[in-house]
N, C-alpha and C positions, 0 to 999 in steps of 0.2 A: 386702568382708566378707560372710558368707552366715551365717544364721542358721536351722534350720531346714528348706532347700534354698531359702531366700528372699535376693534379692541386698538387700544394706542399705546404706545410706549414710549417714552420720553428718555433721548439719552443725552446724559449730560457728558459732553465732547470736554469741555474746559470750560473755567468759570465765566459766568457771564455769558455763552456764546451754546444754543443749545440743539435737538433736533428732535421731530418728531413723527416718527416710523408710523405709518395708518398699517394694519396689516388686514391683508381683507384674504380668506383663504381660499386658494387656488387662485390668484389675481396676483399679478403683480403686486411688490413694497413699494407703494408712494414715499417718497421722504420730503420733507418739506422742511428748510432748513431758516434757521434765524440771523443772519449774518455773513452776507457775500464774501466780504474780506476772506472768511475763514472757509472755503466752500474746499481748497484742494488738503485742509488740514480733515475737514469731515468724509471729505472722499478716499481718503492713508485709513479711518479710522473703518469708512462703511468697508474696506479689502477685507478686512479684522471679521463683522460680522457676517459678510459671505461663507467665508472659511469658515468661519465656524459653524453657520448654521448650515453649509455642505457637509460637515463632520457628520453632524446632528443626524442630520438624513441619511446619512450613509449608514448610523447605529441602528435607524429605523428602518435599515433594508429596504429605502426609500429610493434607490439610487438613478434614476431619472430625476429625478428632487434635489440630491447630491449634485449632478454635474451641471445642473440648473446653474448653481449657487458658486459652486468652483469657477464656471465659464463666467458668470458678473463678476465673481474678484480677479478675475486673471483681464478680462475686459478692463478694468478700470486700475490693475497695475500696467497695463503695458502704456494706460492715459498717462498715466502718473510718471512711468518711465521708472517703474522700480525694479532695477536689475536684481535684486536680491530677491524678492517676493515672485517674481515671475517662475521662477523653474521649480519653485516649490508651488505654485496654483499650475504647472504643467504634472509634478507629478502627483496632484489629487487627481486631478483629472486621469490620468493615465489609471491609478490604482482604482478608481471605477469602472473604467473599460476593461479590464483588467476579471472583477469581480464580476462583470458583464459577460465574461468569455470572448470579448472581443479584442485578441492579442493583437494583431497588426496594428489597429490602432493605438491601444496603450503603447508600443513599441516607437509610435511616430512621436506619443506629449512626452517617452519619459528618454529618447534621441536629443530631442528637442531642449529639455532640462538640463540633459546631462552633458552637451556642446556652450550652454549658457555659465554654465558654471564651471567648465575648462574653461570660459574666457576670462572668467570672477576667480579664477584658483578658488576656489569656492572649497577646500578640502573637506569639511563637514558636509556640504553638500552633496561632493560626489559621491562618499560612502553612502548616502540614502540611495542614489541611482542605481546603487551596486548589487 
């Protein structure tokens, strides 16, 4: 759907209550949402599309793009205070420094992950940091 000459995307969050992504390329994602009530449920849901569209980029050897996207869902878990979601958007981040050549750094996001999740006994999680 194009609005404007702007491509749109429409995600439907839960019934009744919806949002609507402008995507303008190489510009920041406007989102403009339909229902205050529901802003920190669409904000659990946008962590979802960061990560994933960091994957994305990262397949696309994009990886400036990639940690774009990792950094806005790790930013808006740590709003959110999600202790589970946080050391896995540390070690995307890290696994791009990582493929960047830039060890020291990855060694700080995936420290960082892996002290978060000895606090969460987080057992699945630790084996990823391992």
């Amino acid at each position: 759907m194009y609005f404007n000459g702007l491509k749109l995307l429409i995600i439907w969050a839960h019934p009744g209550i919806f949002s609507t992504v402008v995507y303008k390329p190489l510009m920041k994602i406007k989102v403009i949402t339909k229902n205050n009530d529901q802003t920190e449920n669409f904000e659990v849901e946008l962590c979802a599309i960061y990560d994933n569209y960091g994957v994305l980029k990262e397949m696309q050897i994009q990886n400036d793009s990639a940690l774009y996207f990792y950094q806005k869902a790790l930013s808006l878990k740590e709003k959110l205070n999600d202790k589970v979601g946080i050391p896995y958007s540390l070690n995307h981040i890290a696994g791009v420094y990582l493929i960047l050549k830039k060890f020291s750094k990855a060694k700080v996001y995936y420290d960082q992950a892996y002290e978060k999740r000895i606090k969460l006994r987080d057992q699945i999680g630790i084996a990823e940091n391992q």
